[in-house]
LONU-59623 format. One record per residue (C-alpha): residue number from 1; residue in three letters; chain; x negated, y, z. Coordinates in steps of 0.001 Angstrom, whole numbers, plus 500000, padded with zeros to 6 digits. Each point is the difference from the previous one (the first is absolute). Layout:
REM LONU-59623
(NUM,ALA,A,(X,Y,Z)) ...
//
This chain:
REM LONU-59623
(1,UNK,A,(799372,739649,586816)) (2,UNK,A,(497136,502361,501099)) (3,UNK,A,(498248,502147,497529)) (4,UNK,A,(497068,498289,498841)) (5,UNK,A,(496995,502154,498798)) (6,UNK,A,(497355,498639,497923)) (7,UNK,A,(496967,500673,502227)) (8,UNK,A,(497796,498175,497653)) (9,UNK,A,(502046,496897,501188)) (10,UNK,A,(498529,497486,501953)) (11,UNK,A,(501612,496519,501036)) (12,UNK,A,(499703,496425,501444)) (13,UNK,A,(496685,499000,497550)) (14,UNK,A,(500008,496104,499490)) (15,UNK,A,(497534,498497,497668)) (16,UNK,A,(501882,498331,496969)) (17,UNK,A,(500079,496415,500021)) (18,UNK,A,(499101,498410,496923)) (19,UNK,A,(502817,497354,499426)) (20,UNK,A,(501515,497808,497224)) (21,UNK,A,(502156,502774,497658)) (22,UNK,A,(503846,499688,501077)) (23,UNK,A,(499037,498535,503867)) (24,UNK,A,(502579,500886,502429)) (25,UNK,A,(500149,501157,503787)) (26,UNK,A,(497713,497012,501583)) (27,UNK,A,(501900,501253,503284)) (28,UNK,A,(503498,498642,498899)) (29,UNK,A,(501739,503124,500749)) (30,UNK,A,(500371,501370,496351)) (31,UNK,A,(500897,496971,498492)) (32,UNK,A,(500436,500945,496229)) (33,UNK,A,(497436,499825,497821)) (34,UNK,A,(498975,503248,497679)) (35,UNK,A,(502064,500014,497021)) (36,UNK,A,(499007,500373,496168)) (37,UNK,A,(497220,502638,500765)) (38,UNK,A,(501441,501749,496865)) (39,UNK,A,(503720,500040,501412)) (40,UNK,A,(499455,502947,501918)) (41,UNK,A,(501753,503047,498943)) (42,UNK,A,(499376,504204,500601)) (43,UNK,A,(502079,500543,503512)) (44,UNK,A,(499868,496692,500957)) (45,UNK,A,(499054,499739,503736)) (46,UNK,A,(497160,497577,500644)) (47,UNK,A,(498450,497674,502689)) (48,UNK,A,(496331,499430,500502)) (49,UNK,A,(499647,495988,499382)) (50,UNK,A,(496283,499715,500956)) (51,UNK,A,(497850,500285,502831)) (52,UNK,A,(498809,503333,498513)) (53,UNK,A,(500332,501527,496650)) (54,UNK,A,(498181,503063,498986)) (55,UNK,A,(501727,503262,498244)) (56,UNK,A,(497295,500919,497279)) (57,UNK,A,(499606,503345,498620)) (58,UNK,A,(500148,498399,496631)) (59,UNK,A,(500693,496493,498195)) (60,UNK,A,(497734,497188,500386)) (61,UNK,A,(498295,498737,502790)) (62,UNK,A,(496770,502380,499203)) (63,UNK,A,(501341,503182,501381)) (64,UNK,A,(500202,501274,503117)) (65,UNK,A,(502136,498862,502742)) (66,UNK,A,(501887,502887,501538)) (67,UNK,A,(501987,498245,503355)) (68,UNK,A,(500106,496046,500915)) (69,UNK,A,(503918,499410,500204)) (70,UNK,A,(500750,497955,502489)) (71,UNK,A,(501697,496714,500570)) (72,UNK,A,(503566,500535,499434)) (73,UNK,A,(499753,503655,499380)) (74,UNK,A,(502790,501540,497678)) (75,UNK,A,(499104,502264,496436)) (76,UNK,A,(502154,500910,497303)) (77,UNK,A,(499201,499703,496318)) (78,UNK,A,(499832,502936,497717)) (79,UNK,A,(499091,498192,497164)) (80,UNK,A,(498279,497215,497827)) (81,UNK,A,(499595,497125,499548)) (82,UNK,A,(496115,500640,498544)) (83,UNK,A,(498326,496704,499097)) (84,UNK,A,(496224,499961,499997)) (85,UNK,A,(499555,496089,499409)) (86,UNK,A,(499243,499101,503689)) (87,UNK,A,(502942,502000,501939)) (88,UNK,A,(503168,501976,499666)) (89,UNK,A,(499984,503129,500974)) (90,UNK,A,(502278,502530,501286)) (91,UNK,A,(499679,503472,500897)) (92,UNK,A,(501827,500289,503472)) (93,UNK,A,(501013,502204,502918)) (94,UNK,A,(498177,499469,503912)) (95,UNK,A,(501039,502043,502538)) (96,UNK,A,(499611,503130,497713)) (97,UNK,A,(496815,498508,498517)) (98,UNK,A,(500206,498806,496008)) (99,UNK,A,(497375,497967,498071)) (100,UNK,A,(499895,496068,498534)) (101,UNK,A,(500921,496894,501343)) (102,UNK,A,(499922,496071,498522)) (103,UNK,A,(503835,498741,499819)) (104,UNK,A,(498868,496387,500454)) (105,UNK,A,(499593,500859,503926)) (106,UNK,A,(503185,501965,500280)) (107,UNK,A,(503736,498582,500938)) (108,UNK,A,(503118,501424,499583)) (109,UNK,A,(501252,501533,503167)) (110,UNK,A,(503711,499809,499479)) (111,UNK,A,(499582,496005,500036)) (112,UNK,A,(497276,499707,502813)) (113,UNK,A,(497906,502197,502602)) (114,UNK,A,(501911,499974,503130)) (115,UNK,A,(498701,499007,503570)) (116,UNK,A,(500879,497947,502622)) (117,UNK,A,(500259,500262,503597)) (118,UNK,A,(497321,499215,501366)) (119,UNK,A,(497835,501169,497257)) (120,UNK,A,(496690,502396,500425)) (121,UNK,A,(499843,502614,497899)) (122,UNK,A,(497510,503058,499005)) (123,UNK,A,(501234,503907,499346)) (124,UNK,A,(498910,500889,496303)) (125,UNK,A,(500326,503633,500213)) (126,UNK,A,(498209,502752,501373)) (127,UNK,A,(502695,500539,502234)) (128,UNK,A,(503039,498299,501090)) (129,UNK,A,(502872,501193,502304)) (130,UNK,A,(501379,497010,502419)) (131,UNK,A,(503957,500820,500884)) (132,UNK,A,(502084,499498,502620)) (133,UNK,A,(502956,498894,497422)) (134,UNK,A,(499864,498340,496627)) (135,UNK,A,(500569,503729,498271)) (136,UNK,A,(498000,502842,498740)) (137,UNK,A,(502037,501826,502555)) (138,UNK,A,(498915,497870,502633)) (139,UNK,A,(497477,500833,502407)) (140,UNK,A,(496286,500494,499818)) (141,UNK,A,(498583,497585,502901)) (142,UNK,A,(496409,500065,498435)) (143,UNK,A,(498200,500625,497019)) (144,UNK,A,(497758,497079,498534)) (145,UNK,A,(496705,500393,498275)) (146,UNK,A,(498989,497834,497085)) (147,UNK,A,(498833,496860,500689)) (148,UNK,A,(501910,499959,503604)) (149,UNK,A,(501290,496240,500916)) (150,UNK,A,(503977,499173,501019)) (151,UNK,A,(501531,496836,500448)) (152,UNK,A,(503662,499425,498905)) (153,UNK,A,(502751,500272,502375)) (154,UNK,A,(503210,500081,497582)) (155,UNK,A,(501174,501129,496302)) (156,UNK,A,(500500,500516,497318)) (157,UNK,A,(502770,502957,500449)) (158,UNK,A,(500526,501585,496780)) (159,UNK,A,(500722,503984,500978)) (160,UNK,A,(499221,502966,498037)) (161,UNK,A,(498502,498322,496958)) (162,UNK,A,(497491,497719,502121)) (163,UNK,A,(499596,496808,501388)) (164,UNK,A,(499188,500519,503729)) (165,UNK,A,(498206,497989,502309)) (166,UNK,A,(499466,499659,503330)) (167,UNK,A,(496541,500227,501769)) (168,UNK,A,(498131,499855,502935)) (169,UNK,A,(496853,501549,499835)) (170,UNK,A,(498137,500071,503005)) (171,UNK,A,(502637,500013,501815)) (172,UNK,A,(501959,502889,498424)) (173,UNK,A,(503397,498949,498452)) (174,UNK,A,(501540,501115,497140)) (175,UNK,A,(501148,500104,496615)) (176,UNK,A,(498015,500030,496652)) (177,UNK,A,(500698,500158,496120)) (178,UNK,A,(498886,497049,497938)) (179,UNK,A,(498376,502251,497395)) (180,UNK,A,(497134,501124,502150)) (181,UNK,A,(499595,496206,501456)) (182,UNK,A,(497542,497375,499016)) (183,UNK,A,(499480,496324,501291)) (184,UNK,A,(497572,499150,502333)) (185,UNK,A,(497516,501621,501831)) (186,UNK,A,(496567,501271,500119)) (187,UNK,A,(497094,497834,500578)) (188,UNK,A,(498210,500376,503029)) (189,UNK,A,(497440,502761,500239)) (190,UNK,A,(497029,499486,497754)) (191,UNK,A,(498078,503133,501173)) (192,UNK,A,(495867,500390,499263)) (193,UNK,A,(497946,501361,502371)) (194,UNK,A,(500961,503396,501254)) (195,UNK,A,(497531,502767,498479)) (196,UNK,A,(499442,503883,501330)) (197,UNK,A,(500397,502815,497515)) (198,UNK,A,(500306,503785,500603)) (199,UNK,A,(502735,501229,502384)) (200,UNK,A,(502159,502847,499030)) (201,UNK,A,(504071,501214,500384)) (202,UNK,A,(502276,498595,497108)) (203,UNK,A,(502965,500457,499201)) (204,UNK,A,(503182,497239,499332)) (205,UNK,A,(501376,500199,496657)) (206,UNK,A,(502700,497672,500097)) (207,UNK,A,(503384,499920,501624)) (208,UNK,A,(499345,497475,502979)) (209,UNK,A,(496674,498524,501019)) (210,UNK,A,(499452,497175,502430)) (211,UNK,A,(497635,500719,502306)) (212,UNK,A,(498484,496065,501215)) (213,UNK,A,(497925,498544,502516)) (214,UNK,A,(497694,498367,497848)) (215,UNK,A,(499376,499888,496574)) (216,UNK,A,(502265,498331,497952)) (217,UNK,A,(504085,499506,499247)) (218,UNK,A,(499942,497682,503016)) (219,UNK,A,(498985,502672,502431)) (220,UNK,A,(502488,500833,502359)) (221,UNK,A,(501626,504159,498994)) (222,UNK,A,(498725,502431,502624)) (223,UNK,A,(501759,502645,498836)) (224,UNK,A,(501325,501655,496600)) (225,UNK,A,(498936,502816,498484)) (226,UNK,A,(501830,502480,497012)) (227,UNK,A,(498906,501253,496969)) (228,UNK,A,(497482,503596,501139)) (229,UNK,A,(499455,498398,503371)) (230,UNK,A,(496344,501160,500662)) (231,UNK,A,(497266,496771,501635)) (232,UNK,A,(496828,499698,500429)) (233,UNK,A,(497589,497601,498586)) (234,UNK,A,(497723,497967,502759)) (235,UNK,A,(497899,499110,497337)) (236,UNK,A,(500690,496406,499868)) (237,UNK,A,(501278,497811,497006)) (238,UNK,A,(500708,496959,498984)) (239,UNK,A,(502131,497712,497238)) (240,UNK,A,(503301,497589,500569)) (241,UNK,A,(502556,498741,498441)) (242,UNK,A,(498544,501268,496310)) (243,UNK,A,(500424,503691,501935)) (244,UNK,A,(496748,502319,501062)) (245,UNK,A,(500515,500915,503257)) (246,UNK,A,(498757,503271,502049)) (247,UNK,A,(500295,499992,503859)) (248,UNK,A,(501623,503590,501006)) (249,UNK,A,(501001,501935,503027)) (250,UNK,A,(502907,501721,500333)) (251,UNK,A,(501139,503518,501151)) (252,UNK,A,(501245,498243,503330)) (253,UNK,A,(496900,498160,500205)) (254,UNK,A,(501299,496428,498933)) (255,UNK,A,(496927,498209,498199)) (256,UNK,A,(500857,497318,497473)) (257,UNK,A,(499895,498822,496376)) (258,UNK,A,(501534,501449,496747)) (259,UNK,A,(499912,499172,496308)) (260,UNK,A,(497496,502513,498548)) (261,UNK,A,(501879,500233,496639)) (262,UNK,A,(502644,502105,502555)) (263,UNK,A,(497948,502417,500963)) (264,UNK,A,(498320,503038,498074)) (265,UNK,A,(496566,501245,500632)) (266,UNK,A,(500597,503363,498587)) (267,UNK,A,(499256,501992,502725)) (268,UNK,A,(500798,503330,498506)) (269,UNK,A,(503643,498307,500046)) (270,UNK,A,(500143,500947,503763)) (271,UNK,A,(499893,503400,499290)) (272,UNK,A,(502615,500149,497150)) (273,UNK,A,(502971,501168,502446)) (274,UNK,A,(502547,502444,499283)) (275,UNK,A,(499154,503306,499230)) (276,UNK,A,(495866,499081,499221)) (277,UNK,A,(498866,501537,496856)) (278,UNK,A,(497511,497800,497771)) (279,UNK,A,(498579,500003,496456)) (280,UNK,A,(500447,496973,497340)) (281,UNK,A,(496245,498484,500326)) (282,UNK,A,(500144,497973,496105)) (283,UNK,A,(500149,501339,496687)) (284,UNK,A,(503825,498767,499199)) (285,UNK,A,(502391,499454,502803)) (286,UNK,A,(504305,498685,498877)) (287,UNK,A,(502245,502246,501945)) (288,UNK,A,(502926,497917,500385)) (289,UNK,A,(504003,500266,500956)) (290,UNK,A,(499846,497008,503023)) (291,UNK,A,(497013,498431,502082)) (292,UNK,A,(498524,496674,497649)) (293,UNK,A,(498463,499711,496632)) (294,UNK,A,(503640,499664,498626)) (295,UNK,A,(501231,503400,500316)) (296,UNK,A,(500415,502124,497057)) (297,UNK,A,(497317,502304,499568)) (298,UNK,A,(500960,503861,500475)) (299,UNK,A,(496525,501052,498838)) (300,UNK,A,(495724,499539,500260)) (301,UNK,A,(497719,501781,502478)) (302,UNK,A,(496885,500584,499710)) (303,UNK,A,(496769,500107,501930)) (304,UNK,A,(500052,502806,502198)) (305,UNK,A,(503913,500770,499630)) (306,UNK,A,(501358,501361,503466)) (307,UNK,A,(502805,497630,502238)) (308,UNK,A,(502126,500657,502739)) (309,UNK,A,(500794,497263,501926)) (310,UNK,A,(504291,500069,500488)) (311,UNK,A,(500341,496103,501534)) (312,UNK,A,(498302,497291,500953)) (313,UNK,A,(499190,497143,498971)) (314,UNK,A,(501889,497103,498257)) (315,UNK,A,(497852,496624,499121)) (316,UNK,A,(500333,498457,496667)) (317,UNK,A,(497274,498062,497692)) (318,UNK,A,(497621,499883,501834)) (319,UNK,A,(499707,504207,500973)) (320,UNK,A,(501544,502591,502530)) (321,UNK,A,(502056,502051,498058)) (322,UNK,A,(500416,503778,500881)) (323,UNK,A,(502456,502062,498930)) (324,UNK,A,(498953,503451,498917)) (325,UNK,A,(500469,503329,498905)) (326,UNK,A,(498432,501203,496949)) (327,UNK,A,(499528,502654,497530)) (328,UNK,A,(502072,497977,497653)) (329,UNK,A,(502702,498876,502193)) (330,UNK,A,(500530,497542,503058)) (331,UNK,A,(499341,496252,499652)) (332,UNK,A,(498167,496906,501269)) (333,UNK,A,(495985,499625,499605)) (334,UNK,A,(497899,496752,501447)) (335,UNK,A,(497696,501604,502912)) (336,UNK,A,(496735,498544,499151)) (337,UNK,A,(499782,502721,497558)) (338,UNK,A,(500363,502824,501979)) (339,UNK,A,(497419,501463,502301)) (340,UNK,A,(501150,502284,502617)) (341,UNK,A,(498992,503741,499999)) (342,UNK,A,(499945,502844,502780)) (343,UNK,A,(499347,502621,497764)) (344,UNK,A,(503402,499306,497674)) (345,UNK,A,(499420,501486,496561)) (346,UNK,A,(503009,501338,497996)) (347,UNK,A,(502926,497829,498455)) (348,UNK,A,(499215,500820,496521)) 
//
C-alpha cells in the first residue's frame, strides 16, 4: 500500500449516532452484530459497527476526541479491555493514529465488514492509491483523498494480505484495499456562508490534496496537488463536511477549494530550500534521525543555533520537516522553528 504519513490526520468526520449499545449495521450490509465488547483481544483486527465512533485521547467519554472513525472503517487493538462502568474500552490503531475507543460499537472483522456490489463507499485515509490490478504491484490509475465517494463494481479478491475491491469513482476504475474503505458516503454539502480573510501563499503539507470546485467532499477535483506544492490564498473560506475550507489558486492559475488543515501558513517555509541557512527561533528545538515526532532524537538546539538546509521537506504531524546540517550532526528538525538568515553565523 502507499506510505501513509501522519499529517495531523484528517478523515471522513461523521457525527456519532447515539444508538441502543450492541445495534448493528441499520444498512443490512454488515449483518453481525458486535460481539462481547470485552472479547476483543491485542492484534485483533476490528470493524467500525456504528455510524461514527470517536478515538479518545483517553478513557471515558470526557476526553477529547482525536478522529471520528467512520462507518465500517478498520483499527486494530493494542490492548484492554478497560471498564469504566458505562463502556469498554480499548486502546487501538487508525491509520497510524492511536487513542480509545468503546468495544460495544465495534465488530469483529474476520466474521463481517465486506461490501457488495453495488455498494457506495467513502476513502478513510489521507490518501489512497486506485490500481489497475487487484495487487500492490498493480498500477496507480489515481490517488483518492479522504472522504472521496466510489461505488462497488466487484470483490472481494484477497491479494497481498488485503481484501480488494473494485470502484468507480467518478468515473475512474480501479482497484482498492478494504483496510482504507468505509461504508457509505458523505452527506451532502453543509457549507456556512463563505467569509473573506487575509490572502497570502501557503504551502501543502500533505502527500495529495484535492483541489474542488466548491467547498465540500462533494465538489468535483480540479486538480491535485503534492506535498511543498506552493498556492495562493484568495482570501475566501468556508466549512463542509466537518472540514474548514480555504479557496486557493494555484501555480497554473486553477482556483478552487482545499481543506485548510492541508495547508501551512508558515511562510518562512517557502524559503527553507536547499542550501538556505537559518537559525532555531525557540529556546529548545529535538534534532531528530527521520522527518515526524517519532524519530529518535540525535540531540537539542537551541535558540539562535545555526542550520543548513541539506533537503526538503517531508510532511508529518502536522509540520514540514527539514532536514539539516548542524554543529552536532545531520538530522530532521520541524520548520516552524527555524527562521531563515542571509547573514549565516557559524556551525558551532
Amino acid at each position: 500500500m502507499n506510505a501513509q504519513k501522519a499529517v495531523k490526520p484528517l478523515i471522513v468526520a461523521i457525527a456519532i449516532a447515539l444508538v441502543a449499545l450492541g445495534a448493528g449495521w441499520s444498512s443490512g450490509i454488515f449483518t453481525a452484530r458486535a460481539q462481547d465488547a470485552s472479547g476483543f483481544t491485542a492484534g485483533q483486527t476490528v470493524v467500525v459497527d456504528n455510524d461514527g465512533l470517536s478515538l479518545r485521547s483517553d478513557v471515558g467519554t470526557a476526553s477529547d476526541a482525536l478522529e471520528v472513525l467512520p462507518q465500517g472503517a478498520f483499527a486494530e487493538i493494542l490492548d484492554g479491555p478497560i471498564a469504566d462502568g458505562e463502556y469498554t474500552w480499548y486502546l487501538g490503531s487508525f491509520d497510524n493514529l492511536s487513542g480509545y475507543f468503546a468495544g460495544e460499537y465495534l465488530a469483529d472483522a474476520a466474521s463481517t465488514g465486506s461490501f457488495a456490489v453495488g455498494d457506495t463507499v467513502t476513502v478513510a485515509t489521507d490518501a489512497l492509491n486506485l490500481r489497475d490490478d487487484s495487487t500492490t504491484s498493480g498500477n496507480i490509475t489515481d490517488v483518492l483523498g479522504s472522504g472521496a465517494v466510489g461505488t462497488v463494481l466487484a470483490g472481494p479478491i484477497d491479494a497481498d494480505g488485503y481484501a480488494w475491491y473494485q470502484l468507480d469513482v467518478d468515473g475512474v476504475t480501479g482497484w482498492a484495499a478494504r483496510p482504507f474503505l468505509a461504508y457509505g458516503a458523505v452527506s451532502a454539502s453543509t457549507t456556512d456562508t463563505t467569509t473573506t480573510t487575509g490572502t497570502g501563499s501557503l504551502l501543502v503539507n500533505t502527500d495529495s490534496l484535492n483541489v474542488r470546485d466548491s467547498a465540500g467532499t462533494t465538489g468535483s477535483v480540479l486538480t491535485t496537488l503534492v506535498e511543498g506544492d506552493s498556492v495562493t490564498a484568495t482570501g475566501n473560506v468556508g466549512t463542509a463536511d466537518g472540514y474548514d475550507w480555504t479557496e486557493i489558486t494555484t501555480a497554473d492559475g486553477t482556483t478552487g477549494w482545499v481543506v485548510a488543515d492541508y495547508l501551512t501558513s508558515d511562510s518562512n517555509a517557502l524559503l527553507l530550500t536547499s542550501g538556505a541557512t537559518a537559525v532555531v527561533n525557540t529556546d529548545e528545538l529535538t534534532l531528530r534521525d527521520a522527518p515526524g515526532l517519532a524519530g529518535t532524537s540525535l540531540g537539542t538546539l537551541v535558540s539562535g543555533d545555526a542550520v543548513i538546509i541539506v533537503s526538503a521537506s517531508e510532511a508529518a504531524d502536522g509540520y514540514l520537516w527539514y532536514q539539516v546540517e548542524t554543529a552536532t550532526g545531520t538530522g530532521w528538525v520541524a520548520g516552524t522553528y527555524l527562521t531563515i538568515q542571509e547573514t549565516m553565523p557559524p556551525l558551532i
